[in-house]
TORTI-383870 format. One record per residue (C-alpha): x, y, z; residue in one letter. Coordinates in steps of 0.1 Angstrom, whole numbers, plus 2048, in hexadecimal, padded with zeros to 3 digits. Layout:
# residues N
XYZA
...
This chain:
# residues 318
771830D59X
772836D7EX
792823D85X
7A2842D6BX
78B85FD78X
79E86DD99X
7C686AD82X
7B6882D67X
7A589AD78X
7C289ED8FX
7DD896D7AX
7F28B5D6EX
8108B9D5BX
81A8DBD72X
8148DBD97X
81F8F6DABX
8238FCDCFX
81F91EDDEX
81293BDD4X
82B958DDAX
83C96BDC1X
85094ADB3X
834933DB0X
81D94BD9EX
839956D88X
84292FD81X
81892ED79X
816949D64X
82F939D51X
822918D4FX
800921D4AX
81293BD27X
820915D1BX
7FD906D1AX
80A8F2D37X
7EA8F9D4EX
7F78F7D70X
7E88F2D93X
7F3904DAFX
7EF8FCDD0X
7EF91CDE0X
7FC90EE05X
7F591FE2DX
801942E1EX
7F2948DFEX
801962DEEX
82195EE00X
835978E15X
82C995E02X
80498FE11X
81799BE35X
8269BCE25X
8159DBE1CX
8239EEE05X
83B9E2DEAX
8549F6DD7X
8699E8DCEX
8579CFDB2X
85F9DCD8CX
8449EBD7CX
833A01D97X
83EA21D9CX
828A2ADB6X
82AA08DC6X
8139F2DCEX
8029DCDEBX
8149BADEFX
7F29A9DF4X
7E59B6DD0X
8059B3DC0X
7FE98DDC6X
7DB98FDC0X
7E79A1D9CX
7FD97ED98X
7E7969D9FX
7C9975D87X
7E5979D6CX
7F3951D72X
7CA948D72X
7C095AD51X
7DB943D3DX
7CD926D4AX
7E0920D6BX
7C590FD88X
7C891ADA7X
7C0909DCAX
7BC910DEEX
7CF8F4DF7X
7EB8E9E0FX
7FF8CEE04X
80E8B6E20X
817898E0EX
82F88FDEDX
839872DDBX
85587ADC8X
863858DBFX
84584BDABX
83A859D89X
82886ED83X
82E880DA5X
81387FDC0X
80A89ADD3X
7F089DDEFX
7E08BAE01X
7CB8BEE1DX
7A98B8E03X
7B88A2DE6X
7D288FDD5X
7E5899DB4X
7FA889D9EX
81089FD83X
83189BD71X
8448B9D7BX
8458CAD9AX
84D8EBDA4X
84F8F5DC6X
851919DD4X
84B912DF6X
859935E03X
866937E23X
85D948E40X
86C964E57X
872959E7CX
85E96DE91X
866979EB7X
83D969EBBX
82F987ECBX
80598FEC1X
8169B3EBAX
82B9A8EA4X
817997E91X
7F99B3E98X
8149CCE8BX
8289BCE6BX
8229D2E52X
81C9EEE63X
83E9FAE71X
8489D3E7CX
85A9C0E5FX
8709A3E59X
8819B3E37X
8999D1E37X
89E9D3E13X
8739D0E0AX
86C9EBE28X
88B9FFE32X
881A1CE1DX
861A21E30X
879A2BE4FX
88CA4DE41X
89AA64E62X
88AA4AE7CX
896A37E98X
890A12E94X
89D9F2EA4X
8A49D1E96X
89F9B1EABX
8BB99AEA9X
8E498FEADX
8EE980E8DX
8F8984E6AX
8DA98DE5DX
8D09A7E7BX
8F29B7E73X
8E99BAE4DX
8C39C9E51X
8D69E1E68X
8EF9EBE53X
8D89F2E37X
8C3A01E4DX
8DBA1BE55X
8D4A2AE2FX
8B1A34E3AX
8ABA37E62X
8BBA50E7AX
8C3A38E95X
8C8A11E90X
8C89FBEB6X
8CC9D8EB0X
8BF9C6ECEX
8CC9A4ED8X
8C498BEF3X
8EA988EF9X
908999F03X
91B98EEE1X
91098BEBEX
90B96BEA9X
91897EE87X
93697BE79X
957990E84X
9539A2E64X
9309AAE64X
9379B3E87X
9509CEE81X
93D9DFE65X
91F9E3E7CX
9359F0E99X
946A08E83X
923A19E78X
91CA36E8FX
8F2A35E89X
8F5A0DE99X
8EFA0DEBFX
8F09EEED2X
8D39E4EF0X
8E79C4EFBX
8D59A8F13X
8B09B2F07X
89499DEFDX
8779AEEEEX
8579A3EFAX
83F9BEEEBX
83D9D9ED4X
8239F8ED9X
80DA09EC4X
7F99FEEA7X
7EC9FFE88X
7E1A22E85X
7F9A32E9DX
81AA1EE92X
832A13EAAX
83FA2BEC2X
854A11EDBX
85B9EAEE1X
85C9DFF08X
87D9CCF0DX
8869B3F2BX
8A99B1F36X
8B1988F34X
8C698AF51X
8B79A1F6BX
89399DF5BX
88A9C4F5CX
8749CFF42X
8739F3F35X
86EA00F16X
881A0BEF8X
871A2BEDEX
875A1BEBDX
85FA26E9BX
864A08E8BX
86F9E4E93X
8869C9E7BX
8839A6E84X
8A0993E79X
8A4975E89X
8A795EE6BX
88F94CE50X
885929E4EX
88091BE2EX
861909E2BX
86C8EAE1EX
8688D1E38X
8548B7E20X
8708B5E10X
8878ADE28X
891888E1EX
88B88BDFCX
89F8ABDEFX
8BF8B7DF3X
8BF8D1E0AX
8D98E9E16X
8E48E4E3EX
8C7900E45X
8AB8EFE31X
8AD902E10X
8A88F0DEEX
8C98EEDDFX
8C38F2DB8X
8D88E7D98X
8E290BD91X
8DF921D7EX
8C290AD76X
8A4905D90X
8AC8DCD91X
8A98C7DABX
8B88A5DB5X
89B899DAAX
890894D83X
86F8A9D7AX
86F8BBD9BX
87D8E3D9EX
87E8FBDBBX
881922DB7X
87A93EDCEX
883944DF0X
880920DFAX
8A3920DE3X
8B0942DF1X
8C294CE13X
8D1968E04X
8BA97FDEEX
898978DFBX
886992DE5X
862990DD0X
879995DADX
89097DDB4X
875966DBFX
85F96EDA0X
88096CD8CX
88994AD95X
86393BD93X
866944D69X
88292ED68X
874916D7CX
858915D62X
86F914D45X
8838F6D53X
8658E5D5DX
8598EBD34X
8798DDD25X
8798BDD3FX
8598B7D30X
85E8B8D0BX
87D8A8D13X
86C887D25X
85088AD0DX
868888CF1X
């Protein structure tokens, strides 16, 4: 009896990984099929959305809602069909044996289908008022927040592609857009280039680094300090809000040998399906997405997941 006791109380035929819009999604789901999934919740339970304040942009709340309870409203939902949830980071897999084995920092699993919405995570300049201020005037996502910035001046950190996009979108809401760049020439491309230079509310702080922004939580932000990079003076810039857009890492690295990734790190999927190279295994969310990067896509995405995962199942079963 006790060689079979740790494979059936931690054997599942649903495991998820990550807890963000996707991965809750993909557990509602599961847990609806009678699957009764565990997920491992991961460092950022909750996902991005437990950095942002208010959300708007999520169907079905007019009035819009706190990110942290809109996850807090997914999770209790995934857990009263049945879904199990734990506080756990995961930092091994198997995913050559069968079932698949999965370790955390406090156990090991083993299930036959795995679903991982991993996330990924917004590069940060890696200033303590930065990360003192996201959500409150500091953010990494022009489309969640831009709205929150009507007839202000803001700036946006950063030099390529995606700096020039936040910018641009910007431009719908703020009075006064100034990208500010470490260089003297932008990484974007030629195109995305032109359409920035062409919009008269974009302004352009060239050869800046920013290396604090002021105010706080209660007072918003009313200016980042700047240091030039080749003369080294600092001084500072009046800003009301700040966009950092220096990238996103996809948090995939576990999976670095095992799945095909994308030259960038992000789970390349069988589309339009949430398939991955490997059989019984499925990826969804922003751990799969450079481009869209938004809680309804994510959640979206984690219901197929759940589906696929439901139909490999009756299919090996059967």
């Amino acid at each position: 009896m006790s060689t079979t006791e740790t494979p059936d109380t931690n054997h599942f035929k649903v495991i998820v990984m990550g807890s963000g819009p996707a991965g809750l999604t993909a557990a509602l789901y599961a847990a609806r099929a009678n699957l009764q999934p565990l997920v491992l919740e991961g460092s950022q339970p909750g996902g991005q959305l437990t950095i942002t304040t208010d959300v708007e942009n999520f169907p079905g709340f007019p009035d819009g809602i706190l990110g942290p309870d809109l996850m807090d409203r997914m999770r209790s939902q995934a857990k009263r069909f049945g879904a199990q949830v734990k506080f756990e980071a995961v930092s091994a897999v198997d995913l050559q044996t069968r079932p698949l084995e999965i370790r955390t920092d406090e156990d090991r699993y083993l299930t036959d289908t795995l679903i991982i919405a991993t996330g990924a995570s917004a590069k940060q300049i890696g200033l303590e008022s930065e990360k003192e201020l996201m959500g409150y005037g500091v953010s990494a996502c022009a489309t969640c927040d831009g709205f929150f910035f009507k007839d202000k001046e803001i700036v946006v950190v950063g030099g390529g592609d995606s700096a020039l996009e936040e910018a641009i979108f910007l431009t719908k809401f703020a009075s006064k857009v100034t990208v500010i760049h470490r260089r003297d020439e932008l990484r974007a491309s030629q195109i995305m280039q032109d359409r920035a230079r062409a919009n008269d509310k974009i302004h352009w702080l060239w050869n800046k680094q920013v290396v604090e922004i002021l105010g706080s939580r209660q007072d918003k932000i009313h200016a980042v300090r700047v240091k030039d990079t080749e003369s080294g003076e600092e001084s500072e810039y009046p800003c009301e809000g700040v966009f950092v857009a220096i990238g996103h890492t996809p948090n995939t690295e576990l999976f670095r040998d095992v799945l095909d990734l994308n030259e960038v790190g992000y789970i390349v999927v069988r589309e339009p399906t949430t398939r991955t190279n490997i059989e019984g295994v499925f990826a969804c969310g922003d751990a799969t997405d450079p481009i869209y990067r938004q809680a309804i896509s994510a959640a979206g995405s984690g219901c197929k997941a759940a589906i696929d995962a439901e139909r490999w199942l009756e299919t090996a079963s059967g």
